[in-house]
LOGU-161946 format. One line per 3 residues: number of its first residue (from 1); their letters; for each residue y, z, x of N, C-alpha, C, CB. Coordinates in steps of 0.1 Angstrom, whole numbers, plus 5000, padded with zeros to 4 digits. Atoms other than C-alpha are relative to their C-alpha. Glycine has a CB too. Layout:
LOGU-161946
NUM = A = Y/Z/X/Y/Z/X/Y/Z/X/Y/Z/X ~ ...
END
This chain:
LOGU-161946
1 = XXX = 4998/5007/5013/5184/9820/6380/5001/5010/4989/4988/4991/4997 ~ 4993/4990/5008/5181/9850/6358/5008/5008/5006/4993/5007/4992 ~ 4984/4991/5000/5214/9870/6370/5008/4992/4995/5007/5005/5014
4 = XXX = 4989/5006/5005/5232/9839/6363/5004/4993/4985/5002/4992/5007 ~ 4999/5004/5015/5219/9832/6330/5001/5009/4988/4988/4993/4997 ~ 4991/4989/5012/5228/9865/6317/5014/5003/4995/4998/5011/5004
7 = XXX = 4985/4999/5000/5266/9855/6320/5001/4997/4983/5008/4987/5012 ~ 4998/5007/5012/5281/9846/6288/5006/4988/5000/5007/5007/4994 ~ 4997/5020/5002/5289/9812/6275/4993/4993/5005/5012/4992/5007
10 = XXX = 5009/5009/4992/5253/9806/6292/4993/4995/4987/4991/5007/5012 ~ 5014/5000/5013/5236/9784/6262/4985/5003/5005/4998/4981/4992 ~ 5009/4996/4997/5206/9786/6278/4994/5005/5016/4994/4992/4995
13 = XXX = 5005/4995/4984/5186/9801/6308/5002/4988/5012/4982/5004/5000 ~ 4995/5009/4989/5193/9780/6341/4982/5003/5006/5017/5007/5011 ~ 5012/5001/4992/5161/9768/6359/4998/4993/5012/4992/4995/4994
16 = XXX = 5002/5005/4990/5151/9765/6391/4994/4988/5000/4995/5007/5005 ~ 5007/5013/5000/5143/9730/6400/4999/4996/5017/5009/4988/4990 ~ 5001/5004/4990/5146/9729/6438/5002/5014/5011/5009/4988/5000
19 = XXX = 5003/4990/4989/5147/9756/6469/5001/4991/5016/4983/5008/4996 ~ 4999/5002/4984/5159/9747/6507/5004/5011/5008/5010/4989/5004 ~ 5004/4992/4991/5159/9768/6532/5011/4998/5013/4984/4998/5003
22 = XXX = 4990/5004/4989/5187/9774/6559/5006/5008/5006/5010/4993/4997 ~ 5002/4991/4997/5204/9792/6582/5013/5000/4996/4994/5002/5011 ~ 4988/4999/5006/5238/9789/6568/5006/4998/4983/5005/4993/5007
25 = XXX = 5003/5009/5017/5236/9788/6526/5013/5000/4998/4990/5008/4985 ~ 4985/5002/5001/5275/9796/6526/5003/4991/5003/5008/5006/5006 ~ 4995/5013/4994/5284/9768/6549/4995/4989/4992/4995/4998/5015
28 = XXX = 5010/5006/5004/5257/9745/6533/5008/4999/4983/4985/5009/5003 ~ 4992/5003/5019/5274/9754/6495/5011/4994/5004/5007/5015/4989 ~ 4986/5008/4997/5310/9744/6509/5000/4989/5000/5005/5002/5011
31 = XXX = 4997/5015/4998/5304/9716/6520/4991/4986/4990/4997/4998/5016 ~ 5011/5002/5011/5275/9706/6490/5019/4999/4989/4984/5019/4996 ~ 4992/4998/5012/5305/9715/6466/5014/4991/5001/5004/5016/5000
34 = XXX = 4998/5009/4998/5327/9693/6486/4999/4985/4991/4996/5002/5008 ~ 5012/5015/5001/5303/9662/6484/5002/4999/4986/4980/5001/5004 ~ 4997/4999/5016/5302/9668/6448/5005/5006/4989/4994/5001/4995
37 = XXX = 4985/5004/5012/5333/9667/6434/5006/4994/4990/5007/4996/5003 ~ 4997/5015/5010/5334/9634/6419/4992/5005/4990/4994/4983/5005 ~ 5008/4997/5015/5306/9648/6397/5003/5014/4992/4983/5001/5003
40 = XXX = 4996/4983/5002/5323/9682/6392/5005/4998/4982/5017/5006/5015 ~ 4997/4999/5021/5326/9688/6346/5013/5005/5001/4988/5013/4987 ~ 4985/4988/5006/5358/9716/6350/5001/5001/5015/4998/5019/4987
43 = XXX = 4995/4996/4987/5374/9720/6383/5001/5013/5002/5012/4994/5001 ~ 5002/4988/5001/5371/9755/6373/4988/5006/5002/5004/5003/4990 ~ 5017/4997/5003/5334/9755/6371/4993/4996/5009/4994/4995/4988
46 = XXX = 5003/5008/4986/5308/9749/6396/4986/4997/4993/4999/5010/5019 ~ 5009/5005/5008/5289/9728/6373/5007/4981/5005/5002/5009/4980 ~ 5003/5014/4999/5278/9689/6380/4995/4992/4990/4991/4998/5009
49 = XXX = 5006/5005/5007/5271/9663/6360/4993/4987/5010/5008/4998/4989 ~ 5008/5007/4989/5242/9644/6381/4985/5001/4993/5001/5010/5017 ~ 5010/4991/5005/5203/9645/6380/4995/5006/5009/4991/4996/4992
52 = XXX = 5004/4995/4986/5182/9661/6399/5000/4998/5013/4993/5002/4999 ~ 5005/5005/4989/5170/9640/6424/5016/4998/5004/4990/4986/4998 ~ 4989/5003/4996/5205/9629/6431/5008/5015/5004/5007/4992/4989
55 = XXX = 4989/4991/4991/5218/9665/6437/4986/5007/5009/5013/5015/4988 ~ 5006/4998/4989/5186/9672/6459/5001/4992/5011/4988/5001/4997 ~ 4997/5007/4988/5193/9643/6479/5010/5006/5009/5004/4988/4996
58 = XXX = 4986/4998/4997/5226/9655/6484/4998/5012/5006/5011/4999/4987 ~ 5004/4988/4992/5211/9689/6498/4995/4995/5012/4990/5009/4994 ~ 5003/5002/4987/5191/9676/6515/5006/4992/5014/4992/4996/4998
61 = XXX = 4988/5012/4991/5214/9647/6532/5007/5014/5006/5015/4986/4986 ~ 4996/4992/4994/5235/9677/6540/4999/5009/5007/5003/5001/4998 ~ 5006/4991/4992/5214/9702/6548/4990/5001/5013/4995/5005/4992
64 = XXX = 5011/5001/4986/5196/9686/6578/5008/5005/5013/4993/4982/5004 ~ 4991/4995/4994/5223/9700/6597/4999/5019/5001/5013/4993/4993 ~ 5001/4985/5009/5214/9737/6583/4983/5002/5002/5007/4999/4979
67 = X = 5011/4999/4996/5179/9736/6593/4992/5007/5010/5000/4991/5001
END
């Protein structure tokens, strides 16, 4: 969270709100980044508009595979 909140155009610090554990976090993003598409802000950006619980579900839903 802070390396990526030292980018620019970050208004504020980014905070951890969740942590899973796996043996593939590449595979696991792909197909996460997939899934949530529909909620995707800039097709450029790998920013969601969701809330939490709804993009932890969505880890987790996918990540029991990655376990």
């Amino acid at each position: 969270a802070e390396q990526i909140s030292r980018g620019t155009g970050v208004p504020i610090k980014f905070k951890v709100e969740f942590a899973f554990k796996c043996f593939n976090a590449h595979a696991l993003e792909n197909e996460i980044h997939k899934y949530l598409d529909p909620f995707r802000v800039n097709n450029d950006r790998e920013f969601f508009q969701m809330s939490v619980d709804e993009a932890k579900s969505a880890i987790i839903l996918l990540g029991a595979r990655y376990k």
